[in-house]
N, C-alpha and C positions, 0 to 999 in steps of 0.2 A: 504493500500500500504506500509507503512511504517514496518507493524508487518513482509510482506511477506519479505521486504529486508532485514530486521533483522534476517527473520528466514533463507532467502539463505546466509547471513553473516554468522551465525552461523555453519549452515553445513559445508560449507568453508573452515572455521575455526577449528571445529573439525577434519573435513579429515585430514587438513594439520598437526594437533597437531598428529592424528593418525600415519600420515606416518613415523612423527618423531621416535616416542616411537617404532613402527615396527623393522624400520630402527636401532635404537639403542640396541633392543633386538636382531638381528638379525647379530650384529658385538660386540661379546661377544670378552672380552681380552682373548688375545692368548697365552697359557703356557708357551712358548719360551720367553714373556716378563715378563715371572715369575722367580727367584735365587733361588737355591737349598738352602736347611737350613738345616745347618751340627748337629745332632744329636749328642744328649752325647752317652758315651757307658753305656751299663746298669748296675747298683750298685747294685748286689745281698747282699754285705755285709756291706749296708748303715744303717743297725738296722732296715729296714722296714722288718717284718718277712714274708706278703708276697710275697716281691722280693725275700726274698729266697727260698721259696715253689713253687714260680714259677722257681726256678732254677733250683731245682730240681725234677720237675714234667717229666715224662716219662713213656713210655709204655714197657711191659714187660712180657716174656710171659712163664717163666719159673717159678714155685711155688713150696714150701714146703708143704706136706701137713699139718702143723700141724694146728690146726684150730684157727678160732681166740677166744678170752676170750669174755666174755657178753660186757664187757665194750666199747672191743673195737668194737663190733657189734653194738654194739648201740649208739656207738657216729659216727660210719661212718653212719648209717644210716639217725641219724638226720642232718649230714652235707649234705647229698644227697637231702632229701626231705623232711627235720622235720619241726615243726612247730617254729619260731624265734618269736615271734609277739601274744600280749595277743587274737587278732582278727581273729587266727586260720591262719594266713600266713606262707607262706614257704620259707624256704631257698634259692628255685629256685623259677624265674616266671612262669606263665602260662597266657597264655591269659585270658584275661577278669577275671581271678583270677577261672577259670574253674576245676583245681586243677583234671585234668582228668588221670594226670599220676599214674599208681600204681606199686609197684616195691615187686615183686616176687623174694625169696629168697630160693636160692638153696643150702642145704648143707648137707654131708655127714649122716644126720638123715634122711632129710624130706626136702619139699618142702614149704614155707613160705609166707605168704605175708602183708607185712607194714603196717600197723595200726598207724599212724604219733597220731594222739589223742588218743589212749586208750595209746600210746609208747609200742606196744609190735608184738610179731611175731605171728599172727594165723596161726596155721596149716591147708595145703589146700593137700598135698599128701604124705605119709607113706612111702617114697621109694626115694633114692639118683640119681637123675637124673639131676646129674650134664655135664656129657658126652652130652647129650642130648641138654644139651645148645648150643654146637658148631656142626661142622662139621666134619669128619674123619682125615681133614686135621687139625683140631688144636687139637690134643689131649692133651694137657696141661689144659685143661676148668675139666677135672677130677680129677685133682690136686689139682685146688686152691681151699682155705677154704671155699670160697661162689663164687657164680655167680647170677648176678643180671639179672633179666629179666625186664624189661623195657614195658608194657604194658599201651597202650594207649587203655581208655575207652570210647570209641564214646558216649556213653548213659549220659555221664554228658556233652556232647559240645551241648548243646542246650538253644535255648532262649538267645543268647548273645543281647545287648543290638544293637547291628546292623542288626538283623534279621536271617534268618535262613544262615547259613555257608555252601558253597557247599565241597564236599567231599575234593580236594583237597588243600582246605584251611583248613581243619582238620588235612589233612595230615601234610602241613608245619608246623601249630601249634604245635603240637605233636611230629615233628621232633625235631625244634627247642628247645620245652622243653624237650626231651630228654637230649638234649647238653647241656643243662645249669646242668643236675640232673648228668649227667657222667661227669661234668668237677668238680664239687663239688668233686665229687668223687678220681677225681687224686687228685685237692689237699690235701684233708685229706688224702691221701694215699702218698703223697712228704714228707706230715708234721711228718706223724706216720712211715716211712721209711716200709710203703709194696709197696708190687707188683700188678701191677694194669693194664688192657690193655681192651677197648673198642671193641664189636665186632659187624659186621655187616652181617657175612656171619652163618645165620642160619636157621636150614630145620624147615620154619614157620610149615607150615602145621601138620606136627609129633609133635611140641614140643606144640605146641595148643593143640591137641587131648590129651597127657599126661596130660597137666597142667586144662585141662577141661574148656577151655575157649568158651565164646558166642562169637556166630557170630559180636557183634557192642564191641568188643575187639578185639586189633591188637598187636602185637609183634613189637617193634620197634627195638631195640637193646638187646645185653646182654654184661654186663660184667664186666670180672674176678678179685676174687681181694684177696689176699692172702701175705701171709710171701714169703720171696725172696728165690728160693733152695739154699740150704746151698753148698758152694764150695765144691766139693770133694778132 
């Protein structure tokens, strides 16, 4: 008898601890009895260098052709996606360190693509299909020195340590590491004073069949990046 009133106490007891903690989750403080909090203005020329790369970072869609030198190709490339780290990591994240993104370079020789460990460009097509990056409506993508093609490799997202990934969380994956691999990108491109402009409108289908891509390869982005047209 005594275990049974113990145990109807206890229930009791719990409910009523429950209804509490309900009740208190359930009247969260209200914004209105929060104060605004007045922000500094931002210090681009506080000696932090990049407050000032981000000052000057911008899109832009006008280029020179002139092309760029090895160096400068190849330190914009290792800011994009090079390896920082003796453990083979990169510059940008990727999930689960999947490292599926590969970036195809387009430039008035041939067609390229990143080799972040060997550091160099293998050739993948014999012909400037730079145009071919964008759309009718941006013809400036034939201009600049390179364009970057942004190609997510579905064949390396697998076996993540959370089981299998359905497609459109590949997707976000892949998006999201795009934007960290194109924002690397302005800013070496604020710092070294080029011109540089992300794009999203391009005829997938056509520029896969050029660049000879498989079916578990997807095009995410391209883009432009070159010397700024010279004022006339």
């Amino acid at each position: 008898m005594v275990s049974d009133i113990n145990r109807r106490d206890f229930i009791k007891v719990s409910a009523a601890t429950g209804a509490v903690l309900m009740a208190g989750a359930a009247s969260p403080a209200r914004a209105e009895e929060l104060t605004p909090i007045q922000l500094q203005r931002p210090q681009p020329g506080s000696g932090n260098p990049l407050m000032q790369v981000l000052w000057k970072r911008q899109s832009a869609r006008q280029f020179s052709p002139d092309p760029l030198p090895v160096e400068v190709l190849s330190n914009l490339l290792w800011a994009a996606f090079g390896i920082n780290r003796p453990n083979g990591m990169r510059t940008a994240p990727t999930a689960n360190n999947k490292q599926e993104m590969d970036i195809y370079v387009a430039t008035a020789k041939g067609l390229y693509l990143y080799d972040a460990t060997a550091n160099q460009l293998n050739p993948v097509l014999a012909e400037d299909i730079r145009g071919l990056t964008g759309i009718p409506a941006q013809p400036y993508v034939k201009d600049a020195a390179v364009n970057l093609v942004y190609v997510a490799d579905y064949s390396k997202m697998k076996n993540y340590f959370f089981g299998t990934v359905r497609e459109e969380v590949k997707d976000l994956y892949t998006a999201a590491a795009t934007g960290f691999i194109s924002e690397n990108v302005y800013l070496f491109c604020a710092a070294e004073g080029l011109a540089t402009v992300v794009r999203a409108e391009i005829d997938r289908p056509a520029l896969a069949s050029v660049m000879k891509l498989r079916g578990d390869q997807k095009i995410i982005l391209a883009q432009s990046v070159g010397y700024p047209k010279k004022a006339s």
